[in-house]
C-alpha positions in Angstrom: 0.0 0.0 0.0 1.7 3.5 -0.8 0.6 4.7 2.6 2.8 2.2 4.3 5.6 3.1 2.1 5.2 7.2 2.9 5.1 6.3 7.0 8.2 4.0 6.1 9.7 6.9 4.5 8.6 9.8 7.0 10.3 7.8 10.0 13.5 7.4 8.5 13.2 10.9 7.3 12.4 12.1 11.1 15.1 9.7 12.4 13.7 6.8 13.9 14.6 3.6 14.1 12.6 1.7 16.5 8.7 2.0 16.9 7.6 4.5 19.8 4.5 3.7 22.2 1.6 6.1 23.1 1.0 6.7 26.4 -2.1 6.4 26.9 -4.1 4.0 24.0 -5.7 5.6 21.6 -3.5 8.4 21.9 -1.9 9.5 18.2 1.9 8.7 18.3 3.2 11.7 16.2 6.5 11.6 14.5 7.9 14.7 13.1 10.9 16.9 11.7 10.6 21.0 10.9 8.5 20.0 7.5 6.6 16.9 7.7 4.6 15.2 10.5 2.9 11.8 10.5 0.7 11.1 13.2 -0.4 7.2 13.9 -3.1 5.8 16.1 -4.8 2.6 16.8 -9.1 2.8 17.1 -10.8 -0.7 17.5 -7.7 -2.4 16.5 -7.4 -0.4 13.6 -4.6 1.7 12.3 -5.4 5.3 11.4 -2.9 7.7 9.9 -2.4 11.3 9.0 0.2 12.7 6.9 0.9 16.5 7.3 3.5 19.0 6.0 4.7 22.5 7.0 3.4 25.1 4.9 4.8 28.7 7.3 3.9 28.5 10.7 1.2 26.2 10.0 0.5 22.0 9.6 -1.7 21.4 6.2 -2.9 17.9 6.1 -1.5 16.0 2.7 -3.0 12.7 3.2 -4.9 10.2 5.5 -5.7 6.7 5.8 -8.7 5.6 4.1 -12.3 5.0 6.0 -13.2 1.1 6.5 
């Protein structure tokens, strides 16, 4: 799925190398550097992504996962 392979791509881009836990579950796990920011979550065992990029001072959505 090309999702998979942008999130692939975003965390080596941001720098990590092993996964990261939420807190608290449900909570989105958000990975980021100063231009893009990919934001992952779980809801009913499902995993919902969001794919956003700097534009100024401000984060413009560029993609999510799609609805089941």
């Amino acid at each position: 799925m090309a999702l998979d392979r942008i999130l692939i791509t975003l965390l080596v881009l941001a720098g990590v190398g092993e996964p990261i836990r939420a807190q608290v579950p449900g909570d989105p796990v958000r990975l980021e550097n100063r231009l893009l920011r990919v934001e992952a979550r779980v809801d009913n065992g499902r995993l919902l992504e969001r794919y956003l990029a700097r534009r100024g001072r401000e984060w413009v959505e560029v993609a999510e996962s799609a609805p089941a």
